[in-house]
Every structure is written in structure tokens, then in C-alpha cells.
C-alpha positions in Angstrom: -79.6 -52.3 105.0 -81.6 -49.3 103.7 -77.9 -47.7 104.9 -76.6 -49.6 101.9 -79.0 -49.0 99.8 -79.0 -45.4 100.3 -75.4 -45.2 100.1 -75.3 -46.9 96.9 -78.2 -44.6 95.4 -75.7 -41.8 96.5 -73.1 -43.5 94.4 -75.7 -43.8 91.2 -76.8 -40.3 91.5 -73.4 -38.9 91.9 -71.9 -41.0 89.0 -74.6 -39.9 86.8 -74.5 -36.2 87.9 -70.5 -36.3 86.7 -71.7 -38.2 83.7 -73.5 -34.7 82.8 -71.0 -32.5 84.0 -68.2 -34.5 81.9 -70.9 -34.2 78.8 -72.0 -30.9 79.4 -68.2 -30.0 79.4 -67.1 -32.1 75.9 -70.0 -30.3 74.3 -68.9 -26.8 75.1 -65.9 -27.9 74.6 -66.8 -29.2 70.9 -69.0 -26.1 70.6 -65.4 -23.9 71.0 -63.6 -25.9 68.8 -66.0 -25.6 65.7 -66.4 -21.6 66.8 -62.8 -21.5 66.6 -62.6 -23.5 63.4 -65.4 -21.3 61.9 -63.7 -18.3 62.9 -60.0 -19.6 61.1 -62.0 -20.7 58.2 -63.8 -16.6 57.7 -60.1 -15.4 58.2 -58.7 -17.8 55.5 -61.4 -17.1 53.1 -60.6 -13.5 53.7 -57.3 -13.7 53.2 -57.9 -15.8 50.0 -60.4 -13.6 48.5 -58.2 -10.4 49.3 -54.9 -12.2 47.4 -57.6 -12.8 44.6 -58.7 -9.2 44.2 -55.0 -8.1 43.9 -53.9 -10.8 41.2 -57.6 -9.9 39.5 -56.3 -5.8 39.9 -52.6 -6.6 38.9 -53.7 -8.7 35.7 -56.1 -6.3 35.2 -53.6 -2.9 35.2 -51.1 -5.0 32.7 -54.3 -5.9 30.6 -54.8 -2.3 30.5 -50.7 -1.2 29.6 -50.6 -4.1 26.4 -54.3 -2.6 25.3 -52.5 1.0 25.7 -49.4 -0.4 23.9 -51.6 -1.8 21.2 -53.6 1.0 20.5 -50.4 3.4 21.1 -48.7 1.5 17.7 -52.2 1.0 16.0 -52.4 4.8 16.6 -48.3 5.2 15.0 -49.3 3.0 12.2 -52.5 5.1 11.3 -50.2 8.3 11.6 -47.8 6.7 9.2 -50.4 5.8 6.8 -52.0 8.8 6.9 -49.0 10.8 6.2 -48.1 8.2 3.1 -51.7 9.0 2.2 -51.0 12.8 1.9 -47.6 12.6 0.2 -49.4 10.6 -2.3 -52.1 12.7 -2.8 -49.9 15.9 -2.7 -47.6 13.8 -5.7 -50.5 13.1 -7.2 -52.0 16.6 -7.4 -48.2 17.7 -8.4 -48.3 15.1 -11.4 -51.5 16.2 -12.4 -49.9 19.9 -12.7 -47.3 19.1 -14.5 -49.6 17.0 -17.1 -51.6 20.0 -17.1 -48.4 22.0 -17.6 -46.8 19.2 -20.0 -50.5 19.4 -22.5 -50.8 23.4 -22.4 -46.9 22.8 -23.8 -47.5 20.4 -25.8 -50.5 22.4 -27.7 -48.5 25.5 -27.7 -45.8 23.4 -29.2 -48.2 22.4 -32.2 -49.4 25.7 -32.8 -45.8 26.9 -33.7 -44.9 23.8 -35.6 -48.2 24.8 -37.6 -46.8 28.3 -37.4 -43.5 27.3 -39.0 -44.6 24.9 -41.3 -46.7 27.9 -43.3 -43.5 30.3 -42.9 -41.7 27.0 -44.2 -44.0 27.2 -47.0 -44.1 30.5 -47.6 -40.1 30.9 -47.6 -40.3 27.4 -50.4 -42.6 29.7 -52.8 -40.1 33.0 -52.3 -37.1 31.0 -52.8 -38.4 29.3 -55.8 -39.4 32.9 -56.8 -35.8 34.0 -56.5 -34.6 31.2 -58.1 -36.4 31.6 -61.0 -35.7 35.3 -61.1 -32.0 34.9 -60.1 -31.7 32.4 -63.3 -33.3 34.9 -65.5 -30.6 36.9 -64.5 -27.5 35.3 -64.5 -28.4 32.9 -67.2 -27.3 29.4 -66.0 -29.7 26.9 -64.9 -31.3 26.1 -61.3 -28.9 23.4 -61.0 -25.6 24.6 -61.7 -26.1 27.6 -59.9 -27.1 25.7 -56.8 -23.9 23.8 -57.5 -21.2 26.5 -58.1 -23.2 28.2 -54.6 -22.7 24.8 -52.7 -19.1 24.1 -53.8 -19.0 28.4 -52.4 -20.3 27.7 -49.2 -18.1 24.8 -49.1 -15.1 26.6 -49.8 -16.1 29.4 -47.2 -17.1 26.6 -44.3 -13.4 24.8 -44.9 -11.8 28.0 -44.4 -13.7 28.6 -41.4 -13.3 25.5 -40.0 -9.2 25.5 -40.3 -9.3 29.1 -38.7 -11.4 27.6 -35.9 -9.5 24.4 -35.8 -6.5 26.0 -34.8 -7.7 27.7 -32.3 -9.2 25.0 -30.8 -5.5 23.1 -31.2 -4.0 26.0 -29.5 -6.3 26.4 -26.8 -6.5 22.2 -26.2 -2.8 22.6 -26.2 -2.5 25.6 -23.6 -5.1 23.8 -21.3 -2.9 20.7 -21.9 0.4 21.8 -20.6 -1.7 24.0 -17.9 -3.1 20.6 -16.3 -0.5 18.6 -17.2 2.0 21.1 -14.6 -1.0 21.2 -12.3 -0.8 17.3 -12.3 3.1 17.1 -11.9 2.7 19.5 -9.1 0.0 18.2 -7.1 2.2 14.8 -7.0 4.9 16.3 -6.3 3.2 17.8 -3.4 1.6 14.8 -2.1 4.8 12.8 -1.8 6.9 13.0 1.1 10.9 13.0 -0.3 13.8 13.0 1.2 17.3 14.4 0.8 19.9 11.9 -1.1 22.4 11.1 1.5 24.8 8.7 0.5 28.2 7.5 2.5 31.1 5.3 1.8 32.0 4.7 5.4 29.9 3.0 8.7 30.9 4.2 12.5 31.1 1.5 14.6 30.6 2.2 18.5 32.5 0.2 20.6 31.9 0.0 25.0 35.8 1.1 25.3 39.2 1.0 23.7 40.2 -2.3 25.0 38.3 -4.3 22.4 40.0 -2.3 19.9 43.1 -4.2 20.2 40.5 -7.5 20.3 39.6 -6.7 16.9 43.3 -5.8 15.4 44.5 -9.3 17.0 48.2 -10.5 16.8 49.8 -9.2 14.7 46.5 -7.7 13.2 45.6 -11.5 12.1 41.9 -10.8 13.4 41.6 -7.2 11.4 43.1 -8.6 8.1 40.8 -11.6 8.4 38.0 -9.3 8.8 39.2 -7.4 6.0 39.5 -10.3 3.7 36.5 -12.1 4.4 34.4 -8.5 4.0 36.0 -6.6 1.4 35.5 -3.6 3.4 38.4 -1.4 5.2 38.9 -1.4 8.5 40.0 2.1 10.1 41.0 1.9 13.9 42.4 5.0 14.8 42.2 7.4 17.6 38.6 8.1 17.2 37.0 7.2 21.0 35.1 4.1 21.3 34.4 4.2 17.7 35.6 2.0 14.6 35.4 3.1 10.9 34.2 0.9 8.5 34.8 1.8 4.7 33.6 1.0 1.7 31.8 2.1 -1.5 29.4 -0.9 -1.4 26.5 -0.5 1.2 26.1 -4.3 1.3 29.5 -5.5 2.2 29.7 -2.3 4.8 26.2 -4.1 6.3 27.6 -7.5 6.6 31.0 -6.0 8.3 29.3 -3.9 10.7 27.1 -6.8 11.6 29.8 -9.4 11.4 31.7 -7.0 13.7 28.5 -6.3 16.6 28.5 -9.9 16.7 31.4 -11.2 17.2 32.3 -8.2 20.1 29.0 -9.3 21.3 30.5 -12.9 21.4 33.7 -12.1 22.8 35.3 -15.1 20.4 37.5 -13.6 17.9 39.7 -15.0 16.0 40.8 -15.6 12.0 38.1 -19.2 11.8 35.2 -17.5 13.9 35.4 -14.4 11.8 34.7 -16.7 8.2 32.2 -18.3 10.0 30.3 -15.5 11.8 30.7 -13.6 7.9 29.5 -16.4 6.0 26.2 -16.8 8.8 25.7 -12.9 8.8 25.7 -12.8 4.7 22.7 -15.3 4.8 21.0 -13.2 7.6 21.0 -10.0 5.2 19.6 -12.3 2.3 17.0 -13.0 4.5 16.5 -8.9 5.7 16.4 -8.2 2.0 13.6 -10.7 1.4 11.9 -8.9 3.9 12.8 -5.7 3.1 11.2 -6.3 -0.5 7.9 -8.0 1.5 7.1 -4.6 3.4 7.4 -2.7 0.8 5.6 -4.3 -1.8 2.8 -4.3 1.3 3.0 -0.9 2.0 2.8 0.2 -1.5 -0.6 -2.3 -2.1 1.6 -4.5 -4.5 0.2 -8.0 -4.4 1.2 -11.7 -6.5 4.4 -10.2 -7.4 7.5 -12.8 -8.0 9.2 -13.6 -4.6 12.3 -13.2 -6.7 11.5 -9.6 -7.9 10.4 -9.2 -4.5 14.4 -10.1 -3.6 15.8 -7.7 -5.6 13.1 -5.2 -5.0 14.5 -5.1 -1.3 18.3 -5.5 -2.6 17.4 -1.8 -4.0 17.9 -0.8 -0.2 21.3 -1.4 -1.1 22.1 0.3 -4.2 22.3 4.0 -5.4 21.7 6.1 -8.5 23.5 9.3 -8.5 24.0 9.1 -4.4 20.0 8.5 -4.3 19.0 5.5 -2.3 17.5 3.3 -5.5 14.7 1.8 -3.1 13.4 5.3 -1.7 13.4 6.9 -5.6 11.5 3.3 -6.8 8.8 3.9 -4.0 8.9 7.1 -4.7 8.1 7.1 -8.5 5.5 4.3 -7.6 3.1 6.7 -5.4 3.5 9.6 -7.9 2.8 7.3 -10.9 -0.2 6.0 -8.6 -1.4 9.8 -8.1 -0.9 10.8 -11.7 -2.8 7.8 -13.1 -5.5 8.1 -10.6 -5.7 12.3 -12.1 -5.7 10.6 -16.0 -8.3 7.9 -14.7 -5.5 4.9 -15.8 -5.2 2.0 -14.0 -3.5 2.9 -10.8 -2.4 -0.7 -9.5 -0.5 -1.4 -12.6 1.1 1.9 -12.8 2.5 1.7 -9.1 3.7 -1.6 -10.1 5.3 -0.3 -13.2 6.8 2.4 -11.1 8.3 0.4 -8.5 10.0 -2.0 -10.7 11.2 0.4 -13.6 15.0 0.0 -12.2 14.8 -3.4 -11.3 18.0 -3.7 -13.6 20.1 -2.2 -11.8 20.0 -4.9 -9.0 20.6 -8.5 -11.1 23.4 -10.8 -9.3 25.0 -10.7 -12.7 24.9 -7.6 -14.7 25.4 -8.1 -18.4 25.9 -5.7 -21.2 22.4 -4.5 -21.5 21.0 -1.1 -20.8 19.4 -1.2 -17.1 15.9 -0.7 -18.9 15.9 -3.3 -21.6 17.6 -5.7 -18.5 14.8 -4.6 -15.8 12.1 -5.6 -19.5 13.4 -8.6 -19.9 13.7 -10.1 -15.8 9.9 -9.0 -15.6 9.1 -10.5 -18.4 10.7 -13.4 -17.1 8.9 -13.6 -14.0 5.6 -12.8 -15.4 4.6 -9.5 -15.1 2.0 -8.0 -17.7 2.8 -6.5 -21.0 2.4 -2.6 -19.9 4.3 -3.0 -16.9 7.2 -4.5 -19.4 6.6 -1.8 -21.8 6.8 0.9 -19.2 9.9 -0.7 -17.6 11.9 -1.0 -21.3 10.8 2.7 -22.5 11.4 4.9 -19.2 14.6 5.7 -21.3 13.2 5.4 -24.9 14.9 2.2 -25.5 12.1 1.0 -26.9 9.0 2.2 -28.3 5.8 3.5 -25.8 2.6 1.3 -26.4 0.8 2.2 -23.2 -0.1 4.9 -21.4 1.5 4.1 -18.3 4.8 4.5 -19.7 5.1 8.1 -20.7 3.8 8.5 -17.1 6.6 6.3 -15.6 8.9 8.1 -17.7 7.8 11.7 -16.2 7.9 10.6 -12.5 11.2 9.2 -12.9 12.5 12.1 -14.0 10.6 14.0 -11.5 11.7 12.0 -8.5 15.3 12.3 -9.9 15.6 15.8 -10.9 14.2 17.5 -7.4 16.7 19.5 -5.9 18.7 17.4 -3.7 18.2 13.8 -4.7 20.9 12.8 -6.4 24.5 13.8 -6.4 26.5 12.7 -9.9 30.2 13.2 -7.9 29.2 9.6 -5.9 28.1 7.9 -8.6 30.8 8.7 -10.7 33.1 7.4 -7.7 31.2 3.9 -7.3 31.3 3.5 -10.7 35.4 4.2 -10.8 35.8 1.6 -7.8 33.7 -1.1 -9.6 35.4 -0.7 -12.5 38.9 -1.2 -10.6 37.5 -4.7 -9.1 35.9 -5.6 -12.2 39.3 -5.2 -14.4 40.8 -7.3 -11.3 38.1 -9.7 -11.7 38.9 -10.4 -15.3 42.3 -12.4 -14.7 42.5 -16.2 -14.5 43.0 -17.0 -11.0 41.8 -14.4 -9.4 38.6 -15.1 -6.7 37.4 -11.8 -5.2 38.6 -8.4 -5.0 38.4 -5.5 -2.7 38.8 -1.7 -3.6 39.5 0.1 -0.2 40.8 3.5 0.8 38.2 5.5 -1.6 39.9 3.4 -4.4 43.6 4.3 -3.5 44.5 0.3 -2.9 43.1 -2.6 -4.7 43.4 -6.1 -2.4 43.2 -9.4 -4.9 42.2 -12.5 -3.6 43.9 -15.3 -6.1 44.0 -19.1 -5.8 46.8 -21.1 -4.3 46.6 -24.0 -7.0 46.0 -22.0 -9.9 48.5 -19.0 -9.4 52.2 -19.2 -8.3 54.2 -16.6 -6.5 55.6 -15.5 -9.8 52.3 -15.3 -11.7 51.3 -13.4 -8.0 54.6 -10.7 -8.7 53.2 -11.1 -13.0 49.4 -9.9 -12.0 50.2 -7.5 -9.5 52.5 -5.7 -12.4 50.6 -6.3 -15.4 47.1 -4.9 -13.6 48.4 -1.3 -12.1 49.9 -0.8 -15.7 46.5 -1.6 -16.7 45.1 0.8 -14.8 47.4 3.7 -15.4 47.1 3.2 -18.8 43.5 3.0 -18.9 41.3 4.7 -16.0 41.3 7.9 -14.7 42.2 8.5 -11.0 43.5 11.1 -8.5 47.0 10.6 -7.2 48.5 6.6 -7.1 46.5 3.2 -6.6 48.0 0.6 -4.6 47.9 -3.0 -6.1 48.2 -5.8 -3.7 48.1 -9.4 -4.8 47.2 -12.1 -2.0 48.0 -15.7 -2.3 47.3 -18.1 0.7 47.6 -21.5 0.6 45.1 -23.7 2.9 45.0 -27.1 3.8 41.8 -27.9 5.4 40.7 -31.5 6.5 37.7 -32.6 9.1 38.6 -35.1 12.1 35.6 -37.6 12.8 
């Protein structure tokens, strides 16, 4: 019994002693824990309150730079105001010398009007003295001497005035012609020209000599249709890989050599393709001389001009006067008219305008029996253009009278551009004028619908109609129109007349 009872009083005791060991440990335990804690919580704070004293040192250097900044321009702005502050002052101080300048003028100004006001008096009381004496003397009174001396003085001053009028006549005069050269000159100086060169005949470059019997056809069907439908002579020869292509009129030699490029290009050639590719490569060039007369009107600063003037401004690429190419001498009078005017101090848009159309006469699709000046007047006028332009475009050859200032200077740089050594060559205008008079006297029959002078004018081709001339009335025309022209023109050597009559029957299958 008391072995139980010890035993279980062992139990207790042990139980309890491990109660305090276990307690003793979870207190240390707990002690470490909150040490630890502690000592993560000091280390955070640390950390915290070092991260805050660099933000609180970074916010604090840029609150220093923007206070630097600030005072750096409230500083400038000072500067700036102070040196306003001494240019005012030294204007000031310069005004109040020249006020101080201005009075000690002003009071030395009074004293001699003072001055001259007693000599003015004085000089009244010795000319009435001399007056009175000089009447004494001569015996007439105050007045009518003063008179007969005025009407004296007036005499001599007249005289005077003529001697020094014509001098000033003569001198205006010399100085006039003196700038008028050195404007004509420094035009002609700033203008680029070129040398007139003019040809009646086109080469046409061909890959090799087999296309040239392409071109001639059977029985030269293809060559004479080209011929016919063109107007222009066709020369194949022995000339390597080249055709000839001739004719007075640049137009016709245009559509033929492009008519020609295309249809080798094409490869199809015969009599029906040749009308058609003709009749499409005709419309082209209308086209090309629309926008020949758009680029030039733009490269000469010519704006709201007529689209129809515009046309024939670009069919000038096509025409000559006296071998010059019309287009080049119209540009070219436009920039010297614009350089001359802009010397004078005239209106310089309205004298290149007046420039570049001044020959738009010799370009109409009809030309009637009007002087190319009064002709060019009267289109302008038609489309619009302004009454100076029109008067410069009428008088460049004195057809009518000048009324503005622009046209005496149109006048000059037409003759200028025209009389330069070089641009223009009388012999080929004489010889287009001789072959358009040949095709116009053709022209003039009944019957006849297009005619051709080829060979430099040494054969005249004449298109007539089937239905309205006969084979006799063919034979009658042919005759009665080289008798025509012996009797009448002028020529070298013989000119072949050829009357053509073709009949055609054309209908359309659907």
C-alpha cells in the first residue's frame, strides 16, 4: 500500500516537474520570439527611416534646382529690365540734347530773322530812296517804271528760260536714248535665243531595209496611200535604215512621221489601216498642241487665258516667220517685254501676255484677208483679253494707233527678237509662202478636196471628188491650173500637175 501510494506521488511529482520544464520552455521560447520580433521591427524602422531621409534629401536637392531656376530667370528678367532702364535713360538724356540743341537753334534762328527783318527794312527805305531819285531822273512815274522794268526782266527771264530749256531737251533726250540702249541691251542679255533652224524634210530611222519594201507595198499601194492621206512626200532611196519625209508644212511632216512609227511599230500596213492610223494620229497632235500651249503659258506665269488661244498658242510650235520657229520668237518677245516693263515700272504680267500673243494671227484655222496684226486684235478681242493687250497686239506693225504703253514696247522686242543675227532666214519663208500659194490656187477650183505640194514645190498632187468631177473635167483642171501657174507665179525650172480622181464605194456589214 504505502508502495502505491509512493509510486503514485512519484507520478504527481514527476508530472508536475515536466509541467515546469514544458512552461519554463514556452516562455523562453515566447521570450525569443518577441526578441526576434523586436529585433525585425528596429531593422524595419531603420530601413523606413533611411528610405525617408533620401526621398526628404532628393525632394529637397530638386526644391533647391527650381529655386535656382527661379531666381536664375528672376535674375535674366532684372538684367533685361535694367538694361531697358539704361537705354531709356541714355535716350532720354540724348532727347534732352537735342531739345537743348533744337532751342539754342531755335533762338539763334530768331535773332537772324530779327537781323533780316531790320536789313529788310533798311533795304525798303534805300529802295524807296532810289525810286524816288531814279523818277527824278528819268521822269516817268513809280509805276510805269516798275512796269516797263518788270515786262524787262520778263523778257530777259523768257529768254533764259528757252536757252535753258533746250538744254534740258537735249540732255533728257541724250539720257533717253542712253537708257533706252542700256534697257534693250540688258534684255537682250538676259534672254537665252537660239539659232533659226528651219527644215522642209524629217529622217525617219528604220531597224533595217526590209520594212522598206513594207512601207512602198504592192505596187507602192501602201506609200501612195501614205502620201495621199499626209500630203507629205515620201523619199525611200538608198539612204541606210533611214526614210525621208518631205514637206514644207511642219504639221503634216509630224503626223506622217508619227503615222509612219506607228504603224512599223504595228506591223499592219496596208491602204485602210494607213487612213485610220492618220486620221487617230491627227487627233493625237491636236491634243500635243493643247498641251504644248498649257506649258508654255505655265512656264511663262500666263494664267485665265482662253483654252482656245491656248490652242493656237501651242499650234505656233508649228509655224515659222522668216525660218524662225513662231513659238520660240512669241516666248521670246514675252520675257523681254517682261524685263523691259519691269525696267519702265509697267505692268509686267500684261506685257508678257501682250508679248506672247502679238502673232497669234498667224496661226487661225482659216486665214482671211486681214493683216496678221489687225487678225491676232480681233481673235483676242474675241476671246476676251484686255484692251492694252488688244492694242499692243493690233499696233506691233502700226496698223493701228498706240494707246498704251505696252505697245511701243511690244513693238521694240519684236523687232529685237527678229532682227538678231541668226533668227530668221527670208529665203524659207519666201519658199513656204510660194508652196502655199501653189495649193491654195489648187484649192480654189470646184471639186477639188485637198492638195499636196511635194518635191520643194516641183509637183502639185490634187485630190478631187468622184461625183462632182469627171475624167474629162480631171484632163480640163489639170490643164487649165499649170497654165495658171506659168502664167502667174514665179518658179525655178517646171511644176508637175497631177490630178487624182478615185472613186469609192464604201458600205458597213452589221
Amino acid at each position: 500500500m504505502e508502495i502505491v501510494i509512493g509510486l503514485l506521488i512519484g507520478l504527481v511529482g514527476g508530472g508536475g516537474v515536466v509541467a515546469i520544464v514544458q512552461q519554463t520552455m514556452l516562455k523562453a521560447k515566447r521570450e525569443k520570439m518577441i526578441k526576434d520580433a523586436e529585433s525585425e521591427g528596429e531593422s524595419i524602422k531603420k530601413d523606413k527611416i533611411f528610405q525617408a531621409k533620401e526621398n526628404f534629401l532628393r525632394l529637397k536637392e530638386e526644391h533647391e534646382i527650381t529655386i535656382k531656376e527661379k531666381e536664375r530667370r528672376v535674375q535674366s528678367g532684372e538684367d533685361r529690365i535694367r538694361n531697358k532702364e539704361k537705354s531709356v535713360n541714355q535716350k532720354m538724356e540724348d532727347f534732352g540734347r537735342k531739345e537743348k540743341d533744337i532751342e539754342k537753334k531755335q533762338l539763334e534762328l530768331d535773332t537772324k530773322i530779327q537781323a533780316l527783318e531790320v536789313k529788310s527794312q533798311e533795304l525798303d527805305k534805300m529802295q524807296q530812296k532810289r525810286v524816288a531819285e531814279l523818277s527824278k531822273i528819268s521822269g516817268l512815274p513809280a509805276e510805269e517804271a516798275k512796269t516797263m522794268l518788270v515786262e524787262a526782266l520778263k523778257d530777259e527771264a523768257r529768254t533764259n528760260a528757252l536757252v535753258h530749256i533746250k538744254e534740258i531737251v537735249e540732255e533728257s533726250k541724250l539720257n533717253a536714248n542712253r537708257e533706252a540702249r542700256k534697257i534693250v541691251i540688258q534684255s537682250i542679255q538676259r534672254v537665252a535665243t537660239e539659232q533659226a533652224i528651219e527644215n522642209a524634210v524629217s529622217v525617219f530611222n528604220i531597224e533595217s531595209d526590209e520594212i522598206k519594201g513594207r512601207i512602198i507595198g504592192r505596187e507602192g499601194r501602201n506609200i501612195r496611200a501614205l502620201e495621199a492621206a499626209t500630203g507629205v512626200e515620201i523619199v525611200v532611196d538608198d539612204t541606210p535604215e533611214a526614210i525621208i519625209l518631205s514637206c514644207f508644212d511642219p504639221v503634216r511632216r509630224e503626223i506622217a512621221r508619227l503615222a509612219l512609227h506607228q504603224l512599223v511599230s504595228d506591223g499592219r500596213i496596208h491602204p485602210a489601216r494607213i487612213e485610220e492610223v492618220v486620221a487617230k494620229t491627227r487627233k493625237q497632235l491636236e491634243e500635243e498642241i493643247a498641251e504644248t500651249g498649257r506649258r508654255t503659258c505655265i512656264d511663262l506665269g500666263i494664267h485665265g487665258l482662253h483654252p482656245e488661244l491656248t490652242r493656237m498658242v501651242g499650234r505656233m510650235k508649228y509655224r515659222s516667220s522668216y525660218g524662225q520657229n513662231l513659238l520660240q520668237h512669241s516666248r521670246e518677245v514675252a520675257n523681254l517685254c517682261a524685263i523691259m516693263a519691269a525696267e519702265l515700272g509697267l505692268n509686267v504680267k500684261i506685257a508678257k501676255r501682250a508679248g506672247l500673243l502679238h502673232d497669234i494671227g498667224k496661226v487661225p484655222d482659216e486665214e482671211p484677208e486681214l493683216p496678221h496684226a489687225i487678225l491676232g486684235m480681233k481673235i483676242a478681242e474675241k476671246y476676251g483679253e484686255k484692251a492694252e493687250v488688244l492694242n499692243a497686239i493690233g499696233a506691233h506693225h502700226d496698223e493701228i494707233e498706240m494707246t498704251s504703253l505696252i505697245s511701243p514696247i511690244v513693238q521694240v522686242c519684236d523687232a529685237v527678237s527678229g532682227a538678231r543675227p541668226g533668227a530668221r532666214r527670208e529665203i524659207v519663208d519666201a519658199y513656204i509662202k510660194r508652196i502655199k500659194d501653189l495649193e491654195a490656187l489648187a484649192l480654189s477650183y470646184d471639186g477639188v478636196s485637198s492638195a499636196f505640194a511635194i518635191q520643194a514645190g516641183r509637183e502639185l498632187r490634187i485630190m478631187v471628188e468622184a461625183e462632182k468631177v469627171t475624167d474629162a473635167r480631171a484632163d480640163e483642171l489639170s490643164f487649165t491650173i499649170s497654165h495658171r501657174i506659168q502664167t502667174e507665179m514665179t518658179y525655178p525650172g517646171q511644176v508637175k500637175v497631177t490630178v487624182i480622181r478615185e472613186k469609192r464605194s464604201v458600205n458597213y456589214a452589221k
